[in-house]
C-alpha positions as CSV (number, residue, x, y, z in Angstrom):
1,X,0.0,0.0,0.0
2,X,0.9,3.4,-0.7
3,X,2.4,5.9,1.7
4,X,0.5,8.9,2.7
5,X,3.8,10.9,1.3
6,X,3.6,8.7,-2.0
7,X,0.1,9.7,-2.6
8,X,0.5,13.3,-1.9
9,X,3.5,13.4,-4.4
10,X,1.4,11.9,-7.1
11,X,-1.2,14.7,-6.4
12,X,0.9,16.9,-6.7
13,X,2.8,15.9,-9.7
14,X,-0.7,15.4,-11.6
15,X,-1.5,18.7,-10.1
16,X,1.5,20.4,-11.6
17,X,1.1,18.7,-15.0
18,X,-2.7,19.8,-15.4
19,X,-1.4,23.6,-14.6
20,X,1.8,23.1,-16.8
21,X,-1.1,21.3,-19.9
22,X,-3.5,24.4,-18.9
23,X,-0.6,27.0,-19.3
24,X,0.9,25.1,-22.7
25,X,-2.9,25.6,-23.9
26,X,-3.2,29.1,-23.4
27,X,0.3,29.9,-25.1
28,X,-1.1,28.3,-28.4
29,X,-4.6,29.8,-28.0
30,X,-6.7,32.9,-25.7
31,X,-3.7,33.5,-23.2
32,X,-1.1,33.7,-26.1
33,X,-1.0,37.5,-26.3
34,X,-0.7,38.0,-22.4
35,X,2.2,35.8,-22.5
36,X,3.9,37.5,-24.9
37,X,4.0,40.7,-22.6
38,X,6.8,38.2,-20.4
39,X,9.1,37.6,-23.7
40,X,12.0,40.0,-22.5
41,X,12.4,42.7,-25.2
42,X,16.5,41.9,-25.4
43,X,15.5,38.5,-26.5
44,X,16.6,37.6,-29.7
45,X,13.6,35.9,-31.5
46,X,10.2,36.6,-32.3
47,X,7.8,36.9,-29.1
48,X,5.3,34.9,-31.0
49,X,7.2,32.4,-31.7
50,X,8.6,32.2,-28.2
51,X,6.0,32.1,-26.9
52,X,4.4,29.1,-29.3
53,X,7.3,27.4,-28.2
54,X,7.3,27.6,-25.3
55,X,3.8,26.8,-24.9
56,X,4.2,23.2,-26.8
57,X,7.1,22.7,-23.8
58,X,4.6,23.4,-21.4
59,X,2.3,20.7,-23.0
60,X,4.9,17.9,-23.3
61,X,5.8,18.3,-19.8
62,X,2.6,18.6,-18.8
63,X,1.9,15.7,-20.8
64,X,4.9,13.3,-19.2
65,X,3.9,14.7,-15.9
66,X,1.0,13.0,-16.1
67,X,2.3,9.7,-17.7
68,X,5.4,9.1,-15.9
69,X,5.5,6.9,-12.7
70,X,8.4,4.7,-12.6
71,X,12.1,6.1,-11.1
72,X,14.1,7.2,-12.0
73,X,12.5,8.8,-15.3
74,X,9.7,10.6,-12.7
75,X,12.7,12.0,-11.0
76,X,14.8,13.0,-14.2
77,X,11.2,14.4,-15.2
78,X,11.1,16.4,-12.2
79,X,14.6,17.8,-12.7
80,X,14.0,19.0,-16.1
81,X,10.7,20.3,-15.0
82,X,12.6,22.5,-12.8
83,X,15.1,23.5,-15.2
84,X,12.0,24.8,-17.3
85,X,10.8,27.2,-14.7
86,X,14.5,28.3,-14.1
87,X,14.8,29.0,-17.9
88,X,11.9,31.0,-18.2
89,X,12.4,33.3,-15.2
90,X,13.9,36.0,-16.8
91,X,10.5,36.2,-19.1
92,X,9.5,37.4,-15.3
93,X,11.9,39.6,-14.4
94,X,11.6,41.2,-17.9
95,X,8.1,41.9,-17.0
96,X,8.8,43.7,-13.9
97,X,11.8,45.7,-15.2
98,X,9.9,46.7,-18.5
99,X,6.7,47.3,-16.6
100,X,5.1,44.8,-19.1
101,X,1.0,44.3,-18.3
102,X,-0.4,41.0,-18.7
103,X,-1.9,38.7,-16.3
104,X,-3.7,41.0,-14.2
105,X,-0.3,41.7,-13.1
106,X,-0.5,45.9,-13.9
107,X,1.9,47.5,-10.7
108,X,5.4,47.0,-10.2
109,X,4.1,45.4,-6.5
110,X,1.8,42.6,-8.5
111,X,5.0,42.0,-10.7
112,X,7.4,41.8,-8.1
113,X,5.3,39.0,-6.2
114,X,5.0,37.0,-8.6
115,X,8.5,36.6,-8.9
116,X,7.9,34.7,-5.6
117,X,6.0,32.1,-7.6
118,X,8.7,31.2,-9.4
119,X,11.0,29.5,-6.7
120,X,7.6,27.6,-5.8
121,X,7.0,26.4,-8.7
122,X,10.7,24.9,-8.6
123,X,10.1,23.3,-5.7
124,X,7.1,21.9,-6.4
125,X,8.9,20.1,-9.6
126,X,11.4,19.0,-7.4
127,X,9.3,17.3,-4.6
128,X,6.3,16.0,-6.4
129,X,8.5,13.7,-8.4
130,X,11.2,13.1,-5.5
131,X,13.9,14.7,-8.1
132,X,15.6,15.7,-4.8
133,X,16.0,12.5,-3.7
134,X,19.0,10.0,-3.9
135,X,17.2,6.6,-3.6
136,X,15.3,5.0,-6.7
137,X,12.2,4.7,-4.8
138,X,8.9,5.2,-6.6
């Protein structure tokens, strides 16, 4: 039988895959214009194209997060999942430093918290899918 732990990091790793599909969706469809307001004006590519992208990332991790069970590909998952949210972060801090509006996110103060989110998100990755751990445990 499954551990309470176990459980709660299958929630959560489903959890985090739905929000990761749910995001990749809106980059391809209603969302896609918001999101283009967090492509850092320095960045050397189209913002559209970025941001299509990056949304079919978001779906194929999404996607595996969902699918993937067994160790150690659920914790290589969860490592790479992290690496995601670590790559895009600038996109954030572009958004605050250019006073870009999308999201509801309109003040510097909105902007600036949701930098917090960021770090969260990481950790999430990181524990739903035991990518922090050293044993090949499922």
């Amino acid at each position: 039988m499954a551990s309470t732990s176990s459980v709660l990091r299958g929630i959560g790793q489903v959890a985090l895959g739905a929000a990761l599909l749910t995001a990749g969706i809106g980059h391809l469809t209603k969302a896609r214009k918001e999101f283009q307001a967090q492509v850092p004006t320095w960045f050397p590519a189209d913002p559209d194209t970025v941001v299509v992208g990056s949304g079919i990332v978001e779906i194929s991790l999404g996607t595996a997060l969902v699918a993937t069970w067994k160790q150690p590909a659920r914790r290589r998952l969860g490592a790479l999942v992290a690496a995601f949210f670590v790559a895009v972060f600038p996109g954030n801090i572009a958004q605050l430093v250019e006073r870009r509006d999308a999201f509801g996110l309109d003040t510097d103060r909105k902007r600036a918290l949701r930098l917090l989110g960021q770090p969260v998100l990481v950790a999430w990755a990181l524990a739903s899918t035991r990518a922090r751990s050293v044993q090949d445990k499922g």
